[in-house]
N, C-alpha and C positions, 0 to 999 in steps of 0.2 A: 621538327624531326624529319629526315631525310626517308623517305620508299626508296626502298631496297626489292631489287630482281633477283632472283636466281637464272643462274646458267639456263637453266629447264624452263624456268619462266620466260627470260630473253629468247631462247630458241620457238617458243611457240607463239609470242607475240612476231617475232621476225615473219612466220609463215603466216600471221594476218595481217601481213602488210604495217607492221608498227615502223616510230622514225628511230633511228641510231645513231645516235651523234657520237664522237671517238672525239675528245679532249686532250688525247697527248699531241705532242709534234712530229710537224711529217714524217723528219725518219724512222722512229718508232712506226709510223702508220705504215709505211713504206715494207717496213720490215716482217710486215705480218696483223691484218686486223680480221674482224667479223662481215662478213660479206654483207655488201651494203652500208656497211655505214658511212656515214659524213665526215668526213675530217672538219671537225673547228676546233683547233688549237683553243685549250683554255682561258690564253689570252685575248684569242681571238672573239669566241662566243659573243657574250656581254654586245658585242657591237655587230652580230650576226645574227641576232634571235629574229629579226623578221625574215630569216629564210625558214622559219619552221612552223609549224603548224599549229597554232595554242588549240583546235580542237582535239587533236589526237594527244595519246600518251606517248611520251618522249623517252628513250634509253639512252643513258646517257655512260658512257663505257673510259675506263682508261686501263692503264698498267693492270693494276689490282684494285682500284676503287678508291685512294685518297682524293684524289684532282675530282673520278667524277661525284662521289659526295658532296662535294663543294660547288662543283657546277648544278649537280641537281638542287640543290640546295637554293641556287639564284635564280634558277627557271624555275623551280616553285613557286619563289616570293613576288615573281614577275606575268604569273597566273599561269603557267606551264602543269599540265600533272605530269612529274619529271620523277626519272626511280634512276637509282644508282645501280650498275651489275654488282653483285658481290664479287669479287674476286678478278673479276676486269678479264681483259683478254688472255691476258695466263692462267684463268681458269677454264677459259674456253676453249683454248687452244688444249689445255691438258686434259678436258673432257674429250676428246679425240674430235672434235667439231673441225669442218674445214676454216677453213684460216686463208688469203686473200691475198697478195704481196706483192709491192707497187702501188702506183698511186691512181689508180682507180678504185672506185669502191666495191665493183664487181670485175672478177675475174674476164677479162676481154678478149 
């Protein structure tokens, strides 16, 4: 079974410092993500998981949440506590939340 975040819950882990990884592809990332997050393309992950941290809990964010379901879903089984956003970045963005654009992960 996949953990699942809310918007509210992703926003208050961000402010303790939690990780963000963003699974869609760059242009998408580019076009607008959660400040802070990681871009690893979901193809990509799977062979980038030793850049993250297996102590902390992992946010693992896309469009609206099919891609990251399924990513949290393999950093679970690969000993990750991994939670899916609900509703992915178009729920955050449509929470009125700032939003990032370019490919940094913090606005520079």
């Amino acid at each position: 079974m996949t953990l699942t975040a809310t918007i509210t819950e992703l926003a208050a882990a961000r402010a303790d410092g939690a990780t963000v990884v963003d699974v869609r592809e760059p242009g998408e990332y580019v076009a607008g993500h959660v400040p802070g997050a990681v871009l690893m393309p979901m193809g990509q992950l799977p062979s980038r998981v030793a850049e993250l941290d297996r102590s902390r809990p992992v946010y693992v964010i896309c469009a609206s949440g099919n891609r990251s379901r399924a990513m949290a879903d393999f950093l679970g089984a690969v000993g990750f506590e991994a939670r899916s956003v609900d509703g992915g970045t178009t729920a955050w963005a449509q929470s009125g939340r700032p939003v990032v654009t370019g490919p940094r992960a913090n606005a520079a």
